[in-house]
C-alpha positions as CSV (number, residue, x, y, z in Angstrom):
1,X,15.5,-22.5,-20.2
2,X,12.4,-22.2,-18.5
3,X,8.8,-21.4,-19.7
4,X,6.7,-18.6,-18.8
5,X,3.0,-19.1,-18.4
6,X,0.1,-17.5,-17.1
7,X,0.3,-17.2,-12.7
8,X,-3.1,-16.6,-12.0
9,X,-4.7,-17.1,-8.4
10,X,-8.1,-18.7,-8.0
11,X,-11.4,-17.0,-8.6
12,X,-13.4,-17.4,-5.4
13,X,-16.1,-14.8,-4.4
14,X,-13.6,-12.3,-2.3
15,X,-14.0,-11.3,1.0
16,X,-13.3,-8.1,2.3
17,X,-9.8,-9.2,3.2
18,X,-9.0,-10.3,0.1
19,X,-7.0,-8.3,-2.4
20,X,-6.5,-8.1,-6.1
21,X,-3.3,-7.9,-8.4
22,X,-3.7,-6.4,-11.9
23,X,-1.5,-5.5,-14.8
24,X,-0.3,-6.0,-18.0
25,X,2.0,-9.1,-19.1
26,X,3.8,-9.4,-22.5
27,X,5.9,-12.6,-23.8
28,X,8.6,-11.1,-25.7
29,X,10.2,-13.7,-28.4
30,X,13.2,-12.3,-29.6
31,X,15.0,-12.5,-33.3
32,X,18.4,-12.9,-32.9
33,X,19.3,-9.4,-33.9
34,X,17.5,-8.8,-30.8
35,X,19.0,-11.4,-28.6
36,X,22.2,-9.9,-29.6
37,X,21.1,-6.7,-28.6
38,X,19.3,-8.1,-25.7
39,X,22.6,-9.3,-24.3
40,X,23.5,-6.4,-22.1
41,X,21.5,-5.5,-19.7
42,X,21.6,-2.0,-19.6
43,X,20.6,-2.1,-23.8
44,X,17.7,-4.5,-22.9
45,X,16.4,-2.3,-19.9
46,X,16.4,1.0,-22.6
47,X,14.9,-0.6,-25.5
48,X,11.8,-2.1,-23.4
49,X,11.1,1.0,-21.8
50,X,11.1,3.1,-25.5
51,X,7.9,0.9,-26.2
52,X,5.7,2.6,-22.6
53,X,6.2,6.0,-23.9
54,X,8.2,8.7,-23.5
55,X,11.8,9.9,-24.2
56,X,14.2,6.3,-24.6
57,X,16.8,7.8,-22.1
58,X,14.4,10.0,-19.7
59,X,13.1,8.3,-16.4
60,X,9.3,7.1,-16.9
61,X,6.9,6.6,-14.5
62,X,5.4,3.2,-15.5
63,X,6.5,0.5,-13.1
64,X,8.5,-1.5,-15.8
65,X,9.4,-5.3,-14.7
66,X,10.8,-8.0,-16.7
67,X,12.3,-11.7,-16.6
68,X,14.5,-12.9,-19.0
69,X,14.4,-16.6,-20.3
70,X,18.0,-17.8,-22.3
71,X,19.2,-20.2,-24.0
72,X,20.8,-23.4,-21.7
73,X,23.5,-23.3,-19.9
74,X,26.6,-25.7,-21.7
75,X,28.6,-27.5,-18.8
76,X,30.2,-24.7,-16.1
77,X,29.6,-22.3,-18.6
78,X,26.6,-19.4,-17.5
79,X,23.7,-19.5,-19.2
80,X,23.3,-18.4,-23.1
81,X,21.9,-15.4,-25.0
82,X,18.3,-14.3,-24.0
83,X,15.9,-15.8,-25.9
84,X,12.0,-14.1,-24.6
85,X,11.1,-11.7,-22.0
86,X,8.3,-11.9,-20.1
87,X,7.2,-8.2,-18.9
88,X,4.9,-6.7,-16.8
89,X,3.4,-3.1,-16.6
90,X,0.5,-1.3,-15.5
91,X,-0.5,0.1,-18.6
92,X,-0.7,-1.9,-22.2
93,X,2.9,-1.3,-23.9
94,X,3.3,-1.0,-27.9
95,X,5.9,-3.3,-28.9
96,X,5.2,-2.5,-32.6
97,X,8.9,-0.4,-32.4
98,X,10.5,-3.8,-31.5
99,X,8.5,-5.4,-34.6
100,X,9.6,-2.9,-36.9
101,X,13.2,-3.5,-35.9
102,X,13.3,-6.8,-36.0
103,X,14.2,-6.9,-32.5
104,X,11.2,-9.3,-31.8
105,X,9.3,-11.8,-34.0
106,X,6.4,-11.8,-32.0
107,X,5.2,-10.1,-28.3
108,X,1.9,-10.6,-26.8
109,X,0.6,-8.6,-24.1
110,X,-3.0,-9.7,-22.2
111,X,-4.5,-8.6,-19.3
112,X,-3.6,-10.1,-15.7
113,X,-6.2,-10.0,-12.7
114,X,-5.5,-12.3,-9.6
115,X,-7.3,-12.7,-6.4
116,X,-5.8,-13.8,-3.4
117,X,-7.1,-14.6,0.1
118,X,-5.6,-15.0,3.4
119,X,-5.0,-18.2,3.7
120,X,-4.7,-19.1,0.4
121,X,-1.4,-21.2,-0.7
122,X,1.0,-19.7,-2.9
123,X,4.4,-21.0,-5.2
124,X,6.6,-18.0,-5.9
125,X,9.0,-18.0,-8.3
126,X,11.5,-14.4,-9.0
127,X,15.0,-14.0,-10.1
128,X,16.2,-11.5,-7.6
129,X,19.4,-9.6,-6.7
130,X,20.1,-10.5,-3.2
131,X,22.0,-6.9,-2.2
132,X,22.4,-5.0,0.7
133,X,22.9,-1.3,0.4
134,X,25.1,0.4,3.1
135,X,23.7,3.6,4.6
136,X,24.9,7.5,3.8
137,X,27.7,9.1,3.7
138,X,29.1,7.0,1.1
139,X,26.7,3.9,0.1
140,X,28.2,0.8,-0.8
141,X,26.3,-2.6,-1.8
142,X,27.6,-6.2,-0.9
143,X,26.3,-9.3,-2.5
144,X,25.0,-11.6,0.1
145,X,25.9,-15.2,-0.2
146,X,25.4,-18.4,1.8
147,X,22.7,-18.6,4.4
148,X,22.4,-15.2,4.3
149,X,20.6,-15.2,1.3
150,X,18.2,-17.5,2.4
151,X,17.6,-15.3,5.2
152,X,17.2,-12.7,3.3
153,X,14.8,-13.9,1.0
154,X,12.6,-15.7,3.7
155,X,12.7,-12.2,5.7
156,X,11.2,-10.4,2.0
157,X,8.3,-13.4,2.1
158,X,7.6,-12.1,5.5
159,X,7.3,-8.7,5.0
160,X,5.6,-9.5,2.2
161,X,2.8,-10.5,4.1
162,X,3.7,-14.3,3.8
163,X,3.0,-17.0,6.4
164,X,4.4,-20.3,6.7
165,X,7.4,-19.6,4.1
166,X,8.9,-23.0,3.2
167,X,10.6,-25.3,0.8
168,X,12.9,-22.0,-0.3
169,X,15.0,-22.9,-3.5
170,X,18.2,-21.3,-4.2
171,X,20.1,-21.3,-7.6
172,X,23.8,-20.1,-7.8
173,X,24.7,-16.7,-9.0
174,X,23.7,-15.7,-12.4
175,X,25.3,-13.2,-13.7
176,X,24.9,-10.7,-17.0
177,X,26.2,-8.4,-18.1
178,X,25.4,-4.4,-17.5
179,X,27.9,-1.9,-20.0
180,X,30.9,-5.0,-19.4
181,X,29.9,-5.1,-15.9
182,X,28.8,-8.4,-14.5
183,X,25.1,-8.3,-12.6
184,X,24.7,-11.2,-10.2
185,X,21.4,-12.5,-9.2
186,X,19.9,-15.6,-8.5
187,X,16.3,-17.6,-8.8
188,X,14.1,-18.5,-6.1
189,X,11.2,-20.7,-5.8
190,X,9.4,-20.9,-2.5
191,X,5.7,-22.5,-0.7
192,X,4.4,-19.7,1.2
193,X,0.8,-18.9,2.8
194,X,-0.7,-15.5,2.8
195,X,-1.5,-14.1,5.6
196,X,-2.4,-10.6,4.7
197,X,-3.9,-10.4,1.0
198,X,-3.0,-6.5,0.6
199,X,0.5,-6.5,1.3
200,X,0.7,-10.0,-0.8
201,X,-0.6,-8.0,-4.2
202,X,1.6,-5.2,-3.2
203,X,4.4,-7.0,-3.3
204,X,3.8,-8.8,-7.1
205,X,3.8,-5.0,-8.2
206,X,6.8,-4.0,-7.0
207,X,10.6,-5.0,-7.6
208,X,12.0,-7.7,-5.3
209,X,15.7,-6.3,-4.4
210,X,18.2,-4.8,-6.6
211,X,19.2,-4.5,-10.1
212,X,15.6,-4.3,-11.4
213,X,16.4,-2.4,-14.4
214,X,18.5,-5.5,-15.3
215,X,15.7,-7.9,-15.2
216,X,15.7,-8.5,-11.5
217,X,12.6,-8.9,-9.2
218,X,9.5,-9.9,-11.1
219,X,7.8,-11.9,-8.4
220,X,5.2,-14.3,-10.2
221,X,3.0,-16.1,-8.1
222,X,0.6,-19.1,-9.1
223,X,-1.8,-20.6,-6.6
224,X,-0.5,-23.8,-4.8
């Protein structure tokens, strides 16, 4: 299992190339009435988003993101229940639902504000879902796998507005589970440079790939 902690960029006076991320972060420890819960995706992906508001099963607006940390993996065996959830949002969530429940035993949202700079070195780190979606009439998604998925990561860095993209890490497929269906993603690390600041904090804001309602593609950047 890995630890979540505060990514936060430097504070140097900005320039007006620089650009700033915001948004709200919450560690999420779960009981394990809520791990249990937790354990599909699609029921983990519902009962975060009851606490921004809203109906539980109507579309929201908020920009809901969310990594999952579990327990070890034993041997071949894929990695355990889900233990906390880091998860970011725009706005500050109430997880006093979850509380009530006895879902959670504790969940701590604070305030995020990075700066980042063009030239300014960068370790990412994201679980993402490395899927291609096939165009209209009929669209079909393929897992990529191999090179390919370095490639396709490195090509997301770039777009990104990343320079210089190197030592890219690449764990095997994990996969969870989504109504009995298995999800397959994987985690990344990379080194990258920024080269254009606005595009960078874009892209911490928004999904990385597929399958974000099952905890996919929360980009967390920490200055290198």
């Amino acid at each position: 299992m890995y630890a979540f902690v505060d990514y936060s960029s430097d504070r140097r006076d900005p320039s007006p190339h620089s650009a700033g991320f915001r948004a709200w972060r919450s560690v999420v420890h779960l009981s394990p009435r809520g791990s249990r819960l937790c354990d599909d995706a699609f029921e983990m992906y519902q009962t975060l988003k009851s606490c921004l508001g809203g109906n539980r099963y109507e579309p929201t607006e908020q920009q809901l993101l969310y990594a999952v940390s579990r327990a070890p993996a034993v041997g071949a065996n894929p990695p355990g229940a889900p233990l906390q959830i880091l998860v970011q949002t725009p706005t500050e969530p109430n997880w006093s639902p979850l509380l009530r429940r006895g879902l959670a035993l504790t969940a701590s949202p604070h305030w995020t504000e990075q700066i980042w700079h063009p030239g300014q070195l960068a370790t990412l780190v994201v679980t993402a879902s490395p899927v291609i979606v096939q165009p209209a009439p009929t669209p079909q998604r393929h897992m990529l796998d191999g090179t390919r998925v370095h490639n396709w990561f490195r090509g997301s860095l770039q777009a990104a507005g990343c320079s210089h993209v190197t030592s890219i890490t690449c764990s095997r497929e994990i996969t969870t589970r989504q109504r009995g269906e298995p999800v397959s993603m994987r985690h990344f690390t990379a080194q990258v440079k920024v080269a254009n600041a606005a595009r960078f904090t874009t892209f911490l804001g928004a999904p990385l790939g597929s399958n974000r309602c099952w905890g996919a593609g929360l980009v967390l950047a920490t200055s290198a």
